[in-house]
Kinemage of the C-alpha trace (Angstrom):
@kinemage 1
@onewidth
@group {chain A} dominant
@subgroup {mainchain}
@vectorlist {calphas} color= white
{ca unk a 1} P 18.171 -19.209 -21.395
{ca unk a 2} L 20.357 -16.211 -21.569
{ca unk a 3} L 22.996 -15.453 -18.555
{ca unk a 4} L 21.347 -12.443 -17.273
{ca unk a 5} L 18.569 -14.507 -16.905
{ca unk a 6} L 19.477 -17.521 -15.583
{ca unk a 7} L 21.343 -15.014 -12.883
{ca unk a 8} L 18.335 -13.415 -12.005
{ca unk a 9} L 16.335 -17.136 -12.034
{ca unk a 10} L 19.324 -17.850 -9.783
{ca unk a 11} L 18.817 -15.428 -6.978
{ca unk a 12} L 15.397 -14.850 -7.247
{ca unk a 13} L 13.601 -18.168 -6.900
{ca unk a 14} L 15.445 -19.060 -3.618
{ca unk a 15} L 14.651 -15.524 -2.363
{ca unk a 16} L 10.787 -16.175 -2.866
{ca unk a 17} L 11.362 -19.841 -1.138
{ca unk a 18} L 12.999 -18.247 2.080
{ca unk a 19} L 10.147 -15.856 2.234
{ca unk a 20} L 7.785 -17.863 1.760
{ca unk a 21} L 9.757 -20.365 4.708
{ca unk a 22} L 10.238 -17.166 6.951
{ca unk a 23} L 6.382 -16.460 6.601
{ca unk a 24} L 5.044 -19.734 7.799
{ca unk a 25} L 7.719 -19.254 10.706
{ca unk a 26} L 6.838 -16.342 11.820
{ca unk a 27} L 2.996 -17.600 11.755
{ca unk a 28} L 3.784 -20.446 13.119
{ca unk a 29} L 5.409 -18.888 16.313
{ca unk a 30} L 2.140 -16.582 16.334
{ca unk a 31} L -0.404 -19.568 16.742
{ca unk a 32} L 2.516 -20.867 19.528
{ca unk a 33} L 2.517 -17.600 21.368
{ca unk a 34} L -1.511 -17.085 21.052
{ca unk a 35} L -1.988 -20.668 22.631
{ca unk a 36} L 0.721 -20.023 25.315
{ca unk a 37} L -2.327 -16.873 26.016
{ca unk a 38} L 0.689 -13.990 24.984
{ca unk a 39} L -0.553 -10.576 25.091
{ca unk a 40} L -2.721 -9.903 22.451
{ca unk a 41} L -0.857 -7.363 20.136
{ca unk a 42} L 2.572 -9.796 20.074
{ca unk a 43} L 0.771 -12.747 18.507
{ca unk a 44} L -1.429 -10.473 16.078
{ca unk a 45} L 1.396 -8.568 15.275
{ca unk a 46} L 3.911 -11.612 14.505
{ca unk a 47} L 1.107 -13.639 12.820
{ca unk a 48} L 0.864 -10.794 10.027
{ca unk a 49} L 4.068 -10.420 9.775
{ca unk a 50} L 4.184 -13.541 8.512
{ca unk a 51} L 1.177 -13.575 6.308
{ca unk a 52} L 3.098 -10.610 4.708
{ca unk a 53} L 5.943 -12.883 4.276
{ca unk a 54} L 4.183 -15.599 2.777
{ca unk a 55} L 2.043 -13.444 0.368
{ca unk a 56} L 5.657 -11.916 -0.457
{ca unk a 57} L 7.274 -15.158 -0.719
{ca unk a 58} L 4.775 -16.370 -3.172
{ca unk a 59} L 4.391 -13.594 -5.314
{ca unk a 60} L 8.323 -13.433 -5.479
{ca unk a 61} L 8.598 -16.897 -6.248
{ca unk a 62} L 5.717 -16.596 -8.788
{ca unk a 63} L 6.967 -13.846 -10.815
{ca unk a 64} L 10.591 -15.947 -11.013
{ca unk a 65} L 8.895 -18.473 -12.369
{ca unk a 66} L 6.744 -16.398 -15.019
{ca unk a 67} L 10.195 -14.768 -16.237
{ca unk a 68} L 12.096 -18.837 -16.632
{ca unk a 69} L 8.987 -19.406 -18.821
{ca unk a 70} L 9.116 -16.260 -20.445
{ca unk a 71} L 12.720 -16.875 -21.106
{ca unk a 72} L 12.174 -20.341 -22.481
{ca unk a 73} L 9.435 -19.410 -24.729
{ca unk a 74} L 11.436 -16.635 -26.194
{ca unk a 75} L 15.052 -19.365 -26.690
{ca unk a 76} L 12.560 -21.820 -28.317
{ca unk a 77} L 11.061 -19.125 -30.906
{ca unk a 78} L 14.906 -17.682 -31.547
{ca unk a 79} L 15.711 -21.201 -32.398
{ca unk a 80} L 12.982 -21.844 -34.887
């Protein structure tokens, strides 16, 4: 794995994770607050907030992922 790449594995992996953390959160909280009969438009609003986060968080995480593999397959097929 190259060092530009293992920096951006690095910082981009664990950004996708605390999104994706942050998204269930925020949801979380929503389903709290829409039980505890909040105002309509606080709960809705919170709870896609952190859908967003979580559909973020994922897709971050998933395209960090896709470049480590990338990144591997391309070491292995210097190497040979």
């Amino acid at each position: 794995m190259t060092e530009q790449a293992a920096r951006k594995w690095k910082w981009i992996a664990p950004a996708g994770l605390m999104l994706v953390g942050l998204g269930l959160s925020l949801t979380g909280e929503a389903i709290i607050l829409k039980g505890d009969d909040a105002p309509v438009w606080t709960w809705v609003v919170l709870g896609t907030l952190g859908l967003v986060g979580v559909n973020a968080g994922l897709s971050v995480f998933g395209d960090a992922v896709k470049r480590r593999v990338w990144d591997e397959i391309l070491t292995r097929e210097r190497k040979t």
